[in-house]
ZADO-1210 file (C-alpha; in nm, 4 decimals, padded with zeros to 6 digits):
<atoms>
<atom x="-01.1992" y="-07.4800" z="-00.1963" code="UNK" pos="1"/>
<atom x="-00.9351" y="-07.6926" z="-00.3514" code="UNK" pos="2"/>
<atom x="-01.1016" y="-07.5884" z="-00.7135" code="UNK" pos="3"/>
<atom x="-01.3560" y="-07.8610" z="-00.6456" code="UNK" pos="4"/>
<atom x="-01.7708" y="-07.7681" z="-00.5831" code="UNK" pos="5"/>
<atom x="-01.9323" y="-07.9719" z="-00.2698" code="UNK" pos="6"/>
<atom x="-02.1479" y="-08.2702" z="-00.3179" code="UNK" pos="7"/>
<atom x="-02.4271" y="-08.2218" z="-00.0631" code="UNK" pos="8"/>
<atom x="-02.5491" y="-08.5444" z="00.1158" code="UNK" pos="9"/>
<atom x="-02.8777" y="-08.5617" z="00.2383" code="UNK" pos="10"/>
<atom x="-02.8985" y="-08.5877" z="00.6093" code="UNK" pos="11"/>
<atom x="-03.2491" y="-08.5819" z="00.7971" code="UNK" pos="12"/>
<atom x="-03.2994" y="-08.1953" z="00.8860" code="UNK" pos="13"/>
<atom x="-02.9329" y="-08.0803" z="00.7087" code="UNK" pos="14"/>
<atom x="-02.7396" y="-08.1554" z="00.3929" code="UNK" pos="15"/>
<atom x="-02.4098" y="-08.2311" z="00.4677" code="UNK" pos="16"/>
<atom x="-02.1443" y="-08.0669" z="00.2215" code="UNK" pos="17"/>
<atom x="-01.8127" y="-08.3178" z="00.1142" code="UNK" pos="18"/>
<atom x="-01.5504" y="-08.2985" z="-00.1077" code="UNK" pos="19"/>
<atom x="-01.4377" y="-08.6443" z="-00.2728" code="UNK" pos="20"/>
<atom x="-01.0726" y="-08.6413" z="-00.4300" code="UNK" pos="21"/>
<atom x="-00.8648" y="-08.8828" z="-00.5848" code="UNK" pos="22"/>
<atom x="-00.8468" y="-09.2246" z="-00.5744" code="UNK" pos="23"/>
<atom x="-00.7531" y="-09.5687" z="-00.3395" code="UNK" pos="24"/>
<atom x="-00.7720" y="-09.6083" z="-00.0082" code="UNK" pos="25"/>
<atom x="-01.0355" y="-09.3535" z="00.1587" code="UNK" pos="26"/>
<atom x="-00.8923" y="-09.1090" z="00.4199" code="UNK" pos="27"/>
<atom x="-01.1658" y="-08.9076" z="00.6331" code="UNK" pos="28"/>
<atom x="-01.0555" y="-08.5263" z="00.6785" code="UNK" pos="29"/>
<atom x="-01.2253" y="-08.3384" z="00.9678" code="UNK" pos="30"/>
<atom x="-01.1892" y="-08.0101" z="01.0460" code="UNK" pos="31"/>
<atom x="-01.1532" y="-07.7944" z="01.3343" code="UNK" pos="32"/>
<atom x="-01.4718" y="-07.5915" z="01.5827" code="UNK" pos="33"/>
<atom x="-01.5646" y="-07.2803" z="01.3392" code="UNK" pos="34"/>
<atom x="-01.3883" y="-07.3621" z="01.0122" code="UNK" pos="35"/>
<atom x="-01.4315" y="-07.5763" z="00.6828" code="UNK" pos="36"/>
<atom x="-01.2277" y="-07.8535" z="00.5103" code="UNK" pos="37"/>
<atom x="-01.0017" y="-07.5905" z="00.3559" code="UNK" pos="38"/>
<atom x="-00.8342" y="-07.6060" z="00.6169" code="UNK" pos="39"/>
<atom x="-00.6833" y="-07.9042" z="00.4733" code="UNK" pos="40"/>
<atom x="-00.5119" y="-07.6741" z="00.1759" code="UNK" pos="41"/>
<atom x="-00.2083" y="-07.7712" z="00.2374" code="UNK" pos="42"/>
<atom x="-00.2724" y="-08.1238" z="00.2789" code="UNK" pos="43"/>
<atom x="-00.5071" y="-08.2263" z="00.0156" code="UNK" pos="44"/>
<atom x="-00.2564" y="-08.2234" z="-00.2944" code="UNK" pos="45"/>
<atom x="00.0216" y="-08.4401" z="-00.0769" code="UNK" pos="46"/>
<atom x="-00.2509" y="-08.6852" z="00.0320" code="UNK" pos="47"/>
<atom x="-00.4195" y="-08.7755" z="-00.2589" code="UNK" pos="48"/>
<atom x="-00.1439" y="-08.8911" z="-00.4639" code="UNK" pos="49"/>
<atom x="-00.1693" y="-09.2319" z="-00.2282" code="UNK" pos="50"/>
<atom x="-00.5292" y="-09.2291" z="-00.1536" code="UNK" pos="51"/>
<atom x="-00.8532" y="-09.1238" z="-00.1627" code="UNK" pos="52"/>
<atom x="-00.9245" y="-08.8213" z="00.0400" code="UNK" pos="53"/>
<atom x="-01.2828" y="-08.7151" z="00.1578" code="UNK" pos="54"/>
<atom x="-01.2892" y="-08.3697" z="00.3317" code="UNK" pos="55"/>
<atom x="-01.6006" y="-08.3340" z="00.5334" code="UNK" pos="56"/>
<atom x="-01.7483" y="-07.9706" z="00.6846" code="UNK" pos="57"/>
<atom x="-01.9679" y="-08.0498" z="00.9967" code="UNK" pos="58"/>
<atom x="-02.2954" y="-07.9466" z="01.0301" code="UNK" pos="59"/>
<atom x="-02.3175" y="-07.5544" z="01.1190" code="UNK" pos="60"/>
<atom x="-01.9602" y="-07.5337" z="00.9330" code="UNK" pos="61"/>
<atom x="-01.8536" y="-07.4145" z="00.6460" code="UNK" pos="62"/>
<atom x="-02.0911" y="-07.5258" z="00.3403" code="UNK" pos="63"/>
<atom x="-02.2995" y="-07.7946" z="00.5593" code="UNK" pos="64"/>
<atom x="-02.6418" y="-07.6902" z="00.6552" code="UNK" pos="65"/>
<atom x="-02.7228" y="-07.6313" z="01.0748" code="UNK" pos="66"/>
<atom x="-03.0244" y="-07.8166" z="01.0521" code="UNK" pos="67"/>
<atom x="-03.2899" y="-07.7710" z="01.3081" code="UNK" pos="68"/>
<atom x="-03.1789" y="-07.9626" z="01.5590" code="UNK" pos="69"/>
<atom x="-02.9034" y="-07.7660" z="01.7064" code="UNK" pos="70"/>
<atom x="-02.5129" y="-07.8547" z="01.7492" code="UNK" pos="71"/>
<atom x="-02.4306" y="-08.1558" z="01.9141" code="UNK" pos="72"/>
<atom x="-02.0701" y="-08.4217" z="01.8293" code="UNK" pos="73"/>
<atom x="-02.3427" y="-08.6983" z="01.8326" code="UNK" pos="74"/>
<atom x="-02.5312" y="-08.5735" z="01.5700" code="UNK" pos="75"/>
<atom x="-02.2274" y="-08.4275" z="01.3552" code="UNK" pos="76"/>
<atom x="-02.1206" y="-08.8751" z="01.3776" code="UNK" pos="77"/>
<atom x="-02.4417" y="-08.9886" z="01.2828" code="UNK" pos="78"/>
<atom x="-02.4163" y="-08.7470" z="00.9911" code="UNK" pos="79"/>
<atom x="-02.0774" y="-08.8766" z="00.9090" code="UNK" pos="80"/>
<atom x="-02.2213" y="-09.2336" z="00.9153" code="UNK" pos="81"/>
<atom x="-02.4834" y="-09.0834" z="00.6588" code="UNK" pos="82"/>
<atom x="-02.2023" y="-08.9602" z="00.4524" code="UNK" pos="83"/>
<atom x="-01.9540" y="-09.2567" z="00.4092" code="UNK" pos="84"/>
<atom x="-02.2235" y="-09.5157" z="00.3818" code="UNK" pos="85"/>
<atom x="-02.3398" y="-09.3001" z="00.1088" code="UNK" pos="86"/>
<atom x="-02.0217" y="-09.3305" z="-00.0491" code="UNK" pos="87"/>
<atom x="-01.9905" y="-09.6988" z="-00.0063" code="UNK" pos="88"/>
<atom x="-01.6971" y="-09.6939" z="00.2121" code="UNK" pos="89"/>
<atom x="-01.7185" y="-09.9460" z="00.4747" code="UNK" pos="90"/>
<atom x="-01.3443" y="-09.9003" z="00.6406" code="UNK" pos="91"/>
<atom x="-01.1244" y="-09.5713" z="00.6183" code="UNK" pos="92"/>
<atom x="-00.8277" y="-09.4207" z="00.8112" code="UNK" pos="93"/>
<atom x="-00.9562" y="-09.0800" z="00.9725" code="UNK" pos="94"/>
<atom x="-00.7756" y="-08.7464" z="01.0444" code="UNK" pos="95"/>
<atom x="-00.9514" y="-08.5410" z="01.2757" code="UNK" pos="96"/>
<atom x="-00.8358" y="-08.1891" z="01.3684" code="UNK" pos="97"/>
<atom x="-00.9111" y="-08.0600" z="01.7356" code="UNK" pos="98"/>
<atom x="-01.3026" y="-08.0796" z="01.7358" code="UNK" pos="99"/>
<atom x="-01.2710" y="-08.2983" z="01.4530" code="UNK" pos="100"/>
<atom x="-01.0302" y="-08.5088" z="01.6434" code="UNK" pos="101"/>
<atom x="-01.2594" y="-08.5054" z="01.9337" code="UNK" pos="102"/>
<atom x="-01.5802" y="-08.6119" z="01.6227" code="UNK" pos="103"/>
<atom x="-01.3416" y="-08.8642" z="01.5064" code="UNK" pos="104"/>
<atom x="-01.3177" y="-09.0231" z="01.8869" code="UNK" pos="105"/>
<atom x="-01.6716" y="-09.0253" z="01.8943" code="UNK" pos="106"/>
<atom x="-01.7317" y="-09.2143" z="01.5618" code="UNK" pos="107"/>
<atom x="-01.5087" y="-09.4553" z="01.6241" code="UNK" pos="108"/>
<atom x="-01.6294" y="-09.5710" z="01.9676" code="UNK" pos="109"/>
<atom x="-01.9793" y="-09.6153" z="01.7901" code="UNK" pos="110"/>
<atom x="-01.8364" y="-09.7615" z="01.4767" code="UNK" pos="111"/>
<atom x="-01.5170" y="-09.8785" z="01.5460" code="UNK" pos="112"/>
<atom x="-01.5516" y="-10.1737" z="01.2581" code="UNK" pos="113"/>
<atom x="-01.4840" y="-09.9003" z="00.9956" code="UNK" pos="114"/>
<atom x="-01.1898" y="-09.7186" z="01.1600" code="UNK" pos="115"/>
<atom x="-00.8750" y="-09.8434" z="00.9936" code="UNK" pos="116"/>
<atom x="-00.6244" y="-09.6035" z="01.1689" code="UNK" pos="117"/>
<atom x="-00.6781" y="-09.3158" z="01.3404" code="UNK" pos="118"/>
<atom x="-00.4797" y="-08.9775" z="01.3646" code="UNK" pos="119"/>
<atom x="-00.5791" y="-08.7170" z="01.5907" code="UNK" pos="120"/>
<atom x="-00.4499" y="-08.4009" z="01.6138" code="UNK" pos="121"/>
<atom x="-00.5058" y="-08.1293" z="01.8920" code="UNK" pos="122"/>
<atom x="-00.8431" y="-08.3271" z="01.9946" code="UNK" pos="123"/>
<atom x="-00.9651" y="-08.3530" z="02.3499" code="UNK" pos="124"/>
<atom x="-01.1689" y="-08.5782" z="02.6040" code="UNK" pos="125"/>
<atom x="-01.1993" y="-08.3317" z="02.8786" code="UNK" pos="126"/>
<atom x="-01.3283" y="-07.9269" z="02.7622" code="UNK" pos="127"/>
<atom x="-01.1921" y="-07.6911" z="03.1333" code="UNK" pos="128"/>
<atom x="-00.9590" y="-07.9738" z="03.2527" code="UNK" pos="129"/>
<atom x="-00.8105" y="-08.0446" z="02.9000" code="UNK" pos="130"/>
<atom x="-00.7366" y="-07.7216" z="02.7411" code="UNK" pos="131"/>
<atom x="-00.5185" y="-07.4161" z="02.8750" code="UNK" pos="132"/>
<atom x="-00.7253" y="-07.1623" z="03.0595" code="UNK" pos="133"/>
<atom x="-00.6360" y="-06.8775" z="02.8678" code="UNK" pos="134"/>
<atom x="-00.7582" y="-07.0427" z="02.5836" code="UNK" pos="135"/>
<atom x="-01.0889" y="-07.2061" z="02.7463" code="UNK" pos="136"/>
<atom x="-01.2165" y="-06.9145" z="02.9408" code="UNK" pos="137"/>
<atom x="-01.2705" y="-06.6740" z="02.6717" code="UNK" pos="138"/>
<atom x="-01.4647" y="-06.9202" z="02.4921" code="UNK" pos="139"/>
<atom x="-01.7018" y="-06.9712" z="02.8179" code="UNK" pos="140"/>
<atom x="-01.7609" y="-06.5481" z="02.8061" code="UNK" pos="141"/>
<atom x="-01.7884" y="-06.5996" z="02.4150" code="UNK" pos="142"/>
<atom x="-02.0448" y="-06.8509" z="02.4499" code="UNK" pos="143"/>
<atom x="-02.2372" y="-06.6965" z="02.7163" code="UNK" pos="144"/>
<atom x="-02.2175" y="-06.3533" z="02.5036" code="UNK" pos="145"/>
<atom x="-02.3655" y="-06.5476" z="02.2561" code="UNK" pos="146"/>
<atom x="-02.6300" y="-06.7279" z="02.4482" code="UNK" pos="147"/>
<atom x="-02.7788" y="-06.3879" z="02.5853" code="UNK" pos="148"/>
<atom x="-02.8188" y="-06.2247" z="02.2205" code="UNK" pos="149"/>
<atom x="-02.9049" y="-06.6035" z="02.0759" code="UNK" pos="150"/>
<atom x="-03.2796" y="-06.4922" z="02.0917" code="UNK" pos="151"/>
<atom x="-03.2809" y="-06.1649" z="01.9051" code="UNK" pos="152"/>
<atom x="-02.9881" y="-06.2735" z="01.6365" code="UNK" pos="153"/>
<atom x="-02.9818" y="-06.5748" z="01.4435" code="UNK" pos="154"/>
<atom x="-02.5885" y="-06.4920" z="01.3826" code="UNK" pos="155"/>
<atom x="-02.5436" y="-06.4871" z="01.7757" code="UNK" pos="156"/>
<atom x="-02.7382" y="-06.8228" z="01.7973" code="UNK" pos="157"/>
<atom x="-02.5548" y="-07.0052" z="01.5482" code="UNK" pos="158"/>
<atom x="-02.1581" y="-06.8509" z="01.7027" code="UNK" pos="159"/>
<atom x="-02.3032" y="-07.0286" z="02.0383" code="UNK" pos="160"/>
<atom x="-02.4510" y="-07.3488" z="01.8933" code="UNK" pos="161"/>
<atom x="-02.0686" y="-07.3405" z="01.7549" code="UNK" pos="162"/>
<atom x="-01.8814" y="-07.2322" z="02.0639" code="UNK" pos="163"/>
<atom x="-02.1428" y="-07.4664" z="02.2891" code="UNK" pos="164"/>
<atom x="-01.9329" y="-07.7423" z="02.1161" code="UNK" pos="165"/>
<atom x="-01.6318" y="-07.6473" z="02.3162" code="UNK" pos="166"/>
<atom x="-01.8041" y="-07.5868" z="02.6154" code="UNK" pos="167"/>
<atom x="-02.0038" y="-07.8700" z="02.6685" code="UNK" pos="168"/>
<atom x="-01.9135" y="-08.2287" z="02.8006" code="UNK" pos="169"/>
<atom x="-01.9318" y="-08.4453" z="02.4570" code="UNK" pos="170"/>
<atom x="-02.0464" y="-08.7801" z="02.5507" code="UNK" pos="171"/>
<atom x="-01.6921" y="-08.9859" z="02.6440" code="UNK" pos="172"/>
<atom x="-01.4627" y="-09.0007" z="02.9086" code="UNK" pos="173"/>
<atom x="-01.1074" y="-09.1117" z="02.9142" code="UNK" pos="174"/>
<atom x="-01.2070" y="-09.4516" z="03.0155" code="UNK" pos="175"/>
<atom x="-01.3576" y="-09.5188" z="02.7108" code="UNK" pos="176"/>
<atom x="-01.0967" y="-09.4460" z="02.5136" code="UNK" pos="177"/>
<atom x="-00.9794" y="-09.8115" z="02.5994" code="UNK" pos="178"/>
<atom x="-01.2121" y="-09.9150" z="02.3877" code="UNK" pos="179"/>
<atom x="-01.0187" y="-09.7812" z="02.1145" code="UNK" pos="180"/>
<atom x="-00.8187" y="-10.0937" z="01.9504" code="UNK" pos="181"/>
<atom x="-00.7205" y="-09.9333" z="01.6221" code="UNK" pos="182"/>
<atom x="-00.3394" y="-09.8257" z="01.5630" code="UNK" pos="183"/>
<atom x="-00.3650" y="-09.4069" z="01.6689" code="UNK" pos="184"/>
<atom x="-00.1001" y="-09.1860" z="01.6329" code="UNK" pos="185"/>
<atom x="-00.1356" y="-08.8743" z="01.8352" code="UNK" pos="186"/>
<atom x="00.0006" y="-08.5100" z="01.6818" code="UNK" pos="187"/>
<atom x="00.0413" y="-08.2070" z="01.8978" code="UNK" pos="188"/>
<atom x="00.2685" y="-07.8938" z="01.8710" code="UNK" pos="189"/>
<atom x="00.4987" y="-07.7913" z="02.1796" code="UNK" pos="190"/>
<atom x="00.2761" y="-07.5478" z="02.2732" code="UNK" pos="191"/>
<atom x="-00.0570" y="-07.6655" z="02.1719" code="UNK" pos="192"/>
<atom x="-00.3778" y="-07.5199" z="02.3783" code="UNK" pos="193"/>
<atom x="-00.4632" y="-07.8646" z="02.4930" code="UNK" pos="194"/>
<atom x="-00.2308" y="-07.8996" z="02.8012" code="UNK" pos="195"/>
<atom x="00.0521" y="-08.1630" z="02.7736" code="UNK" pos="196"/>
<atom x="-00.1031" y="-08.3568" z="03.0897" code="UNK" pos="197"/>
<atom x="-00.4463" y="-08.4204" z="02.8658" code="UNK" pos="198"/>
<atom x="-00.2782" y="-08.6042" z="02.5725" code="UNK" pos="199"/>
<atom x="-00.0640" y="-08.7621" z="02.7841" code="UNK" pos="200"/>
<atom x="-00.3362" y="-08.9156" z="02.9766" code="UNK" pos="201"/>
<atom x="-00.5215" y="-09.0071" z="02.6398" code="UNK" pos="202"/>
<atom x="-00.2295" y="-09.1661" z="02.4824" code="UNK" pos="203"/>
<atom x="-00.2125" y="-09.4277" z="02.8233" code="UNK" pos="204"/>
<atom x="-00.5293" y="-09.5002" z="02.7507" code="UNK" pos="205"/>
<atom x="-00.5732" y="-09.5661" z="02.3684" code="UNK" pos="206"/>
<atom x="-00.4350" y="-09.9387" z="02.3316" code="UNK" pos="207"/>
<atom x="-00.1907" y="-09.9080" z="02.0452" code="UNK" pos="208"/>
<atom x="-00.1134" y="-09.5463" z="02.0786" code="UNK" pos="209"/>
<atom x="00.1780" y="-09.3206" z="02.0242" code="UNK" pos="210"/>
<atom x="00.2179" y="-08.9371" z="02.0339" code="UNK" pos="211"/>
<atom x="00.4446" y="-08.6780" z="01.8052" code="UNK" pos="212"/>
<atom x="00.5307" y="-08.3698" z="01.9296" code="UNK" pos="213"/>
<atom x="00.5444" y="-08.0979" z="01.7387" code="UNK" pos="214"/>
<atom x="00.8824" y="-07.8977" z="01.8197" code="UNK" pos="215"/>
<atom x="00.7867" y="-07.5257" z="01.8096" code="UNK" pos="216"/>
<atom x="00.4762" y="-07.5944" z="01.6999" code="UNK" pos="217"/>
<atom x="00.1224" y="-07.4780" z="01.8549" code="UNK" pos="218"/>
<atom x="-00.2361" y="-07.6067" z="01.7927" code="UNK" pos="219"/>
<atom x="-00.1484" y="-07.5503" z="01.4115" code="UNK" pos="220"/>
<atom x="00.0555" y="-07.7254" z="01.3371" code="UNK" pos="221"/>
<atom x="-00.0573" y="-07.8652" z="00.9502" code="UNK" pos="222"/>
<atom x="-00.1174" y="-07.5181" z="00.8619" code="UNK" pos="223"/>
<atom x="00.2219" y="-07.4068" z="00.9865" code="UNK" pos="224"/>
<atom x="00.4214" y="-07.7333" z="00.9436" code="UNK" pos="225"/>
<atom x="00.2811" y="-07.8686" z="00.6509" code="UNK" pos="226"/>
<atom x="00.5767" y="-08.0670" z="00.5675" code="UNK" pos="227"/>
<atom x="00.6038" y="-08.2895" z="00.8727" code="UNK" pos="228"/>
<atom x="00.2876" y="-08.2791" z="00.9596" code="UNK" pos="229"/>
<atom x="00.2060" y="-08.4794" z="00.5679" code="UNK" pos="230"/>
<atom x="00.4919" y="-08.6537" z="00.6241" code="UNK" pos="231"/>
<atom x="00.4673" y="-08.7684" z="00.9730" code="UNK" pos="232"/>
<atom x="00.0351" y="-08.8553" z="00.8484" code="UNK" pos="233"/>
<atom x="00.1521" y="-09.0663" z="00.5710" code="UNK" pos="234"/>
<atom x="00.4057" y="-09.2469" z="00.6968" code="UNK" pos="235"/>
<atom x="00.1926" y="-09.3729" z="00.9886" code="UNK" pos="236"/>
<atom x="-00.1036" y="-09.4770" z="00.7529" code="UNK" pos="237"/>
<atom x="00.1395" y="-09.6470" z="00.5372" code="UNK" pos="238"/>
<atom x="00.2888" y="-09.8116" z="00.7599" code="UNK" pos="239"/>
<atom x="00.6308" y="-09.6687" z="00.7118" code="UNK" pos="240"/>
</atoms>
């Protein structure tokens, strides 16, 4: 991924994998529920030529261990915590994609002191209110698929640790979300799966908040839109 190897970052029960590129002012990549920081391929090489970029795969993703502890956003922070303070980075802008929007929410009410900016993009507060149903409802009969055969398959128990993460309540509520004093820019696509009403709502909450709407574009949109979505990134972070 990105022709670089993972460093691996000891965390309790799990060794967090990360990918450290480039140089200058640290930007925190988070990926999505079920994928890996390559999903940042078509960000990475734009980004680092202003700063320096660390890519992060959650625990139970990609090259990150699942530890023995299960799945939980809580944990997947504290190992985040782990990771930068192992690095030595004190303050960062973060870029969080959907679950990793929704991780990067939940860091930065615990640890707001190192969240420079924040950008989140297709993340959540709400999992059935905040998402489109015929998105959210085949993840509930995924998950529960997955819980029934979780005791005879350690594949099926792993896909519903994973799926679990979209399923259950995550620890913050759009109240808190006041508490959020850091400039945030918002990113959605037209037709993203989280409804329009959801990021709405977060946006009046979030103090210094504004949203960009993707025209055309769904939940993926840096994959799809590369170009405006790097654009639209670094022009917010440097202050443009």
């Amino acid at each position: 991924m990105f022709g670089y190897e993972p460093e691996y970052i000891d965390c309790g029960d799990a060794r967090i994998a990360c990918y450290d590129i480039g140089r200058g002012r640290p930007l925190i990549l988070l990926h999505g529920n079920g994928e890996d920081s390559s999903y940042w391929n078509a960000q990475i090489s734009e980004f680092t030529r202003f700063m320096r970029v660390i890519a992060v795969d959650s625990r139970g993703h990609g090259a990150s261990d699942s530890g023995s502890q299960g799945l939980s956003f809580d944990l997947m922070a504290h190992d985040l915590k782990r990771v930068l303070d192992s690095k030595g980075i004190q303050k960062a802008c973060f870029l969080g994609f959907s679950d990793g929007g929704n991780l990067a929410i939940k860091f930065a009410l615990q640890w707001p002191q190192m969240v420079e900016k924040l950008i989140l993009n297709g993340a959540n507060v709400e999992m059935f209110l905040g998402v489109k149903p015929q998105v959210q409802l085949p993840i509930y009969a995924g998950y529960g698929v997955a819980s029934l055969f979780s005791r005879i398959s350690r594949k099926a128990a792993r896909r519903r640790d994973v799926l679990g993460l979209m399923v259950h309540p995550y620890g913050v509520r759009m109240d808190d979300l006041a508490r959020l004093e850091m400039p945030t820019l918002i990113i959605v696509g037209e037709h993203d799966m989280i409804k329009d009403r959801q990021t709405r709502e977060m946006a009046a909450h979030i103090p210094h908040c504004r949203v960009e709407v993707f025209r055309d574009g769904d939940h993926f949109v840096a994959a799809k839109q590369p170009s405006r979505f790097n654009r639209t990134v670094m022009e917010f972070i440097l202050g443009r």
